[in-house]
C-alpha positions as CSV (number, residue, x, y, z in Angstrom):
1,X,34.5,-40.9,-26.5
2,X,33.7,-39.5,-30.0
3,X,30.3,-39.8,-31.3
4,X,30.0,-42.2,-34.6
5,X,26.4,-42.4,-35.6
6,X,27.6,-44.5,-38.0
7,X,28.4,-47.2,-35.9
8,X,24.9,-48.1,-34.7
9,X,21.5,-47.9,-37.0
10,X,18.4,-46.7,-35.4
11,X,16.5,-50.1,-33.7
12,X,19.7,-51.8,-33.3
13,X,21.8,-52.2,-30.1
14,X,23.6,-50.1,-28.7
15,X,26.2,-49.9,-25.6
16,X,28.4,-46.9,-24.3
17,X,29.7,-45.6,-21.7
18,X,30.5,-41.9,-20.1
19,X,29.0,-40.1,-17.3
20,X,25.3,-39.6,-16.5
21,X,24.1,-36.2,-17.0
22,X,21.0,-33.9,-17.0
23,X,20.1,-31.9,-19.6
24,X,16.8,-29.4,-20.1
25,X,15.8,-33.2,-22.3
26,X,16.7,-35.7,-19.7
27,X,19.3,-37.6,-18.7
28,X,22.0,-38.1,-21.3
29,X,25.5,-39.9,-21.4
30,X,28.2,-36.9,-21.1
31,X,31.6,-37.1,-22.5
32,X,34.9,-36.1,-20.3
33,X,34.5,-32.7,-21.1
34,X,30.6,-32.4,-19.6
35,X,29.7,-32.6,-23.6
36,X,26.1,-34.6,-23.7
37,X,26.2,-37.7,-26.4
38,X,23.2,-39.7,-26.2
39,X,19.8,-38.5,-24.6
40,X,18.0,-41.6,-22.6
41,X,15.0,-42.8,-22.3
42,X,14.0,-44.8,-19.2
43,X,10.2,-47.0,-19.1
44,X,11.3,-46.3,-15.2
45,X,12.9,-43.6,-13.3
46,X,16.9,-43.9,-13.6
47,X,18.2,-46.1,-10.2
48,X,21.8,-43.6,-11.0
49,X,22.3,-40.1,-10.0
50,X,24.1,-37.8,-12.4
51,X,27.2,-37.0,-12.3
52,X,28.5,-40.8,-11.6
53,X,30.4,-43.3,-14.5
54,X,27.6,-45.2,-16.1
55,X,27.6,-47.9,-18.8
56,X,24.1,-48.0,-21.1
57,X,23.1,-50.6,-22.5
58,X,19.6,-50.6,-24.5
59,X,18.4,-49.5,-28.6
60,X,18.8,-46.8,-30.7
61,X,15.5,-45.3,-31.1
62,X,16.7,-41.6,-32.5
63,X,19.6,-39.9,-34.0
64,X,20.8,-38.9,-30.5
65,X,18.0,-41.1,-28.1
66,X,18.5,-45.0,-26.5
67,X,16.2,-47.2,-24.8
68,X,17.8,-48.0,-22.1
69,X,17.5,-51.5,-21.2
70,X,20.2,-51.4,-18.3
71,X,22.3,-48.9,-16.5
72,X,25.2,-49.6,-14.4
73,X,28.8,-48.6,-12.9
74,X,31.9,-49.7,-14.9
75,X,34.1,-52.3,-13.2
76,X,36.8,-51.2,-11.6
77,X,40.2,-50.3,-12.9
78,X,42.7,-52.6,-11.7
């Protein structure tokens, strides 16, 4: 999943979707190769543990930084 800043201006919505990941910032949305994409902020703790398939929904609030809003698992693939 290529990051494309370009896609999403800061304030706006945003929603991706990698694995959850800790980094000396936080947790952060990791690419398939362990690369981190997004840092995330939380108002609570995260209900996920890293290293599990997450979809984020929430704002873009930095260059690299959401809001999260929600967290969850991806459905199933059929």
């Amino acid at each position: 999943m290529p990051k494309n800043y370009s896609d999403v201006t800061v304030g706006n919505r945003i929603r991706v979707q990698g694995t959850l990941g800790r980094s000396a910032r936080g947790l952060v949305v990791t690419d398939a190769t362990g690369m981190p994409l997004w840092n995330l902020n939380f108002d609570e703790e995260c209900p996920m543990s890293p290293g599990i398939a997450i979809i984020v929904e929430g704002i873009r609030s930095g260059f690299d930084r959401i809001d999260v809003e929600w967290i969850g698992e991806p459905p199933p693939s059929p």
